[in-house]
C-alpha positions in Angstrom: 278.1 131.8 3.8 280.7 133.2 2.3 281.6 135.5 -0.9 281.5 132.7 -3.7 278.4 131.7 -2.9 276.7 135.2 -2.6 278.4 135.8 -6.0 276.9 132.7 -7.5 273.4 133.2 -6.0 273.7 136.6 -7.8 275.0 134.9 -11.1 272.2 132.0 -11.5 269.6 135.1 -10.7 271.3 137.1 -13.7 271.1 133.8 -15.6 267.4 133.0 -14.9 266.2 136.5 -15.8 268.6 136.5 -19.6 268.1 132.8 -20.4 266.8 130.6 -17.2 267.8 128.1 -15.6 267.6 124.3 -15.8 266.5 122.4 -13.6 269.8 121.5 -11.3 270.3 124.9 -11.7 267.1 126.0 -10.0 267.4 122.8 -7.7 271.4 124.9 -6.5 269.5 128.5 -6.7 267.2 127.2 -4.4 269.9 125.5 -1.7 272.1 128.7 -1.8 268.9 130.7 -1.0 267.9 128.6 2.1 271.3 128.8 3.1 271.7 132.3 3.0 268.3 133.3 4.7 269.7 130.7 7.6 273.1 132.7 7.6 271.1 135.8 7.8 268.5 134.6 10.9 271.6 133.3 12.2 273.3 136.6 12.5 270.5 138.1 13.5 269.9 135.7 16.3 273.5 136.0 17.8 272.9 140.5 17.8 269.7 140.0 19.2 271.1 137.6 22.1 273.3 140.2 22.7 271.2 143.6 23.2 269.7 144.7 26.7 267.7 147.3 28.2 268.2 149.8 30.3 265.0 150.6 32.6 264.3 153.7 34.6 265.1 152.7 37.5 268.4 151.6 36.4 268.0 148.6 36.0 269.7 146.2 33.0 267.4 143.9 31.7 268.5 141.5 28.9 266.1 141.1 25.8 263.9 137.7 25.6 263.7 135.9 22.4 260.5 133.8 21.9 262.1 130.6 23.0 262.7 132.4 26.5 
C-alpha cells in the first residue's frame, strides 16, 4: 500500500460524506479498504513473527501465532 492510495481512500471518504459516491466509486472505496486492512494484518503479522520472550529462568522463547 502505498501513499496514493492512502490519499485516495481518504479523498473518496471526504467525497462520500460532502456529496457521495457512485456506485464504481464505492465498488474502488471498498477494494482500497480490503487492501489496506490486508497491508495492515500484514505488517502486523511480520512484527509479531518477530517478538520473543524472555522467561525467568533465562530462557528465550519465541511467540506462537495461532497457526503454530
Amino acid at each position: 500500500m502505498n501513499q496514493k492510495q492512502i490519499d485516495r481512500i481518504n479523498e473518496l471518504y471526504h467525497k462520500s460524506q460532502k456529496e457521495g459516491l457512485t456506485e464504481e466509486e464505492k465498488q474502488e472505496q471498498a477494494k482500497l479498504r480490503h487492501d489496506y486492512i490486508a497491508a495492515v494484518r500484514g505488517n502486523l503479522r511480520g512484527t509479531l513473527d518477530n517478538v520473543s520472550f524472555v522467561n525467568p529462568d533465562g530462557s528465550v522463547t519465541k511467540a506462537k501465532g495461532k497457526n503454530n
